[in-house]
VOGU-3710 file (C-alpha; in Angstrom, 3 decimals, decimal comma):
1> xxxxxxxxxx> 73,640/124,229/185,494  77,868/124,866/184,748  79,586/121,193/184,681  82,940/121,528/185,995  86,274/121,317/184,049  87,839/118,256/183,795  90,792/119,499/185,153  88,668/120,517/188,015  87,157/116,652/188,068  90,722/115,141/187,554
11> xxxxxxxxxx> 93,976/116,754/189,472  96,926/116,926/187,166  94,140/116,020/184,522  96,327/118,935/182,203  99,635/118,553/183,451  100,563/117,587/179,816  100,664/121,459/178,860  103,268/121,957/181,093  105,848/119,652/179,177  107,844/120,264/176,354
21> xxxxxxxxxx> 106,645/119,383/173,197  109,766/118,293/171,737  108,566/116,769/168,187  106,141/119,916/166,993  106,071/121,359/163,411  107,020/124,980/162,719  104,021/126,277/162,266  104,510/128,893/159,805  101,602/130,810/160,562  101,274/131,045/164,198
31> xxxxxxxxxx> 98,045/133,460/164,579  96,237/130,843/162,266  97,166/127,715/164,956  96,457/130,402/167,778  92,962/130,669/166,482  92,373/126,646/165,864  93,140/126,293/169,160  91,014/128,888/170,773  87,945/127,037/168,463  89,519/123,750/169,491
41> xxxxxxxxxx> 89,154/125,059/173,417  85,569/125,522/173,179  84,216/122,369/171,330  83,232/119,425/173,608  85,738/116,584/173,527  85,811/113,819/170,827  85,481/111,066/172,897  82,933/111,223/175,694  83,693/109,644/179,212  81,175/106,912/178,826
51> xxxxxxxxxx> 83,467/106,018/175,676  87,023/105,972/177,479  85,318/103,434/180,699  83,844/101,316/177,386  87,411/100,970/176,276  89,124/100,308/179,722  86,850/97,678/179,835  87,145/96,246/176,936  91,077/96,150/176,653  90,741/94,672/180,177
61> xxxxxxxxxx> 89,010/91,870/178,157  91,640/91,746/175,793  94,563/91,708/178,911  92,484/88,377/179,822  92,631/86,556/176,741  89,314/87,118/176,561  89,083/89,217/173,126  90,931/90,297/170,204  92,544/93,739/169,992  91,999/94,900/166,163
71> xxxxxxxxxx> 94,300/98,179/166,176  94,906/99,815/162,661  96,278/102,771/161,665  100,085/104,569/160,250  102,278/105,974/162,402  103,289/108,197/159,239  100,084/109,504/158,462  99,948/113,371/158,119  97,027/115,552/157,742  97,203/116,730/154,746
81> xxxxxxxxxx> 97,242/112,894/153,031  94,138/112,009/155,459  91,503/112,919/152,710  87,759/111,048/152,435  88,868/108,182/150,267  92,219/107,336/152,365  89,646/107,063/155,874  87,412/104,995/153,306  89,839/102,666/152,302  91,444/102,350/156,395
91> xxxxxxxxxx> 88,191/101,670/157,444  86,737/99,508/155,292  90,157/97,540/155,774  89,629/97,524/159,400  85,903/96,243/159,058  87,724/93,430/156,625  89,416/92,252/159,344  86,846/92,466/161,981  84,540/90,627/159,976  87,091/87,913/159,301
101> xxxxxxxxxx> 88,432/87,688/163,462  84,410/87,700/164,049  84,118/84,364/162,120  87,422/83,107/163,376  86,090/83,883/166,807  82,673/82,499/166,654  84,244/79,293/166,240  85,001/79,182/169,593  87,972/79,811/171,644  90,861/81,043/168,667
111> xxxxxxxxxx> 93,491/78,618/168,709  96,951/79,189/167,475  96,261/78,099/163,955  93,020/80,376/164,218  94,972/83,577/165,288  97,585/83,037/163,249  94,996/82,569/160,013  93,279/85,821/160,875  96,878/87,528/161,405  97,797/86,181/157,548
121> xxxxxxxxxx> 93,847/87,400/156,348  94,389/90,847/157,926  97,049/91,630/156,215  95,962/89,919/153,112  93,571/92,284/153,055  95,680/95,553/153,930  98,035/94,633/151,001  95,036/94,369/148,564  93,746/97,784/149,647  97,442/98,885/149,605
131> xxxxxxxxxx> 97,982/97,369/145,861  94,664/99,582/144,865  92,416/96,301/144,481  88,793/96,824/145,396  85,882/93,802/144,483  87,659/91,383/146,332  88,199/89,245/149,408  90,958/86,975/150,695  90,652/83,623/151,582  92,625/80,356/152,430
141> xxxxxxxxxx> 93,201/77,606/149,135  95,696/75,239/150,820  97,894/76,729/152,730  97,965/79,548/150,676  96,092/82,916/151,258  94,226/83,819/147,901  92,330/86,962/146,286  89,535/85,999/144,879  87,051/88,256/143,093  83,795/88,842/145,311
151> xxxxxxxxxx> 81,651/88,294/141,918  83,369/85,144/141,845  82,818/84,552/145,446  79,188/85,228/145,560  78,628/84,036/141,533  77,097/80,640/142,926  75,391/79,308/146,023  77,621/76,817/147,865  76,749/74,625/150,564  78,719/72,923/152,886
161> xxxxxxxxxx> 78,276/68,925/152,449  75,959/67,029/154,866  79,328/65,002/156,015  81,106/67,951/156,704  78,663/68,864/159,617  78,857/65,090/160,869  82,694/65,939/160,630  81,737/68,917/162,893  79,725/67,333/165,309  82,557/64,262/166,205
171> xxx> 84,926/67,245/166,731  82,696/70,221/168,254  79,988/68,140/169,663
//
């Protein structure tokens, strides 16, 4: 069995070729890109359909106030500075942050203060992967937002007092 093209599935699905590509390098060696491409041509795609209706959906979500859009990335990236440890570090920062907004969220609906907390976490956390620090996590001491060691984090079991979950229970039932 052949599956069709997906410009066959999709009209105009590769109308993209046919405009200019205005911001391209100069490729300096332009049999060498030729052949990339040809490989390129006969790989299957990246990102599977399934995968593109997943994220429709979810950003629909998102559109409704109904989820949290966690996008990361730098618009200055090039390949060449795109090595092992740099996608380490991005996503582990990204995870940082999803595991903080998951906490946030599972609070219950995110308020202002809640979104704007995970905003000041999130990038908390990008600075400390940014200033080269590793073994730690950010959190909130007053007002402020604090890195604090994780060996100091996790050096002690601490539980929450009873009369904080009575305090919990007037407010969140």
């Amino acid at each position: 069995m052949t599956l069709p093209e997906p410009a066959e599935l999709v009209p105009g699905l590769d109308r993209w070729r046919e405009l200019p590509a205005a911001q391209q390098p100069t490729w300096p060696d332009r049999p060498a890109l030729d052949a990339v491409l040809k490989t390129l041509s006969t790989v299957p795609p990246i990102v599977a359909p399934a995968e593109i209706d997943n994220l429709r959906e979810q950003l629909a979500q998102v559109a409704q106030g109904k989820a949290f859009l966690l996008q990361g990335g730098d618009c200055a990236e090039t390949f060449d500075l795109n090595t092992e440890p740099h996608l380490q570090s991005t996503t582990r920062t990204l995870l940082q942050m999803a595991v903080v907004l998951g906490h946030v969220q599972r609070g219950g609906t995110p308020s202002p203060f809640a979104r704007v907390l995970a905003t000041r976490f999130g990038l908390a956390a990008v600075d400390a992967v940014h200033d080269g620090r590793s073994g730690v996590m950010v959190a909130l001491r007053g007002t402020e937002i604090v890195r604090v060691p994780l060996s100091a984090a996790t050096a002690q079991l601490k539980l929450v007092p009873a009369e904080r979950y009575a305090e919990a229970e007037v407010f969140f039932g």
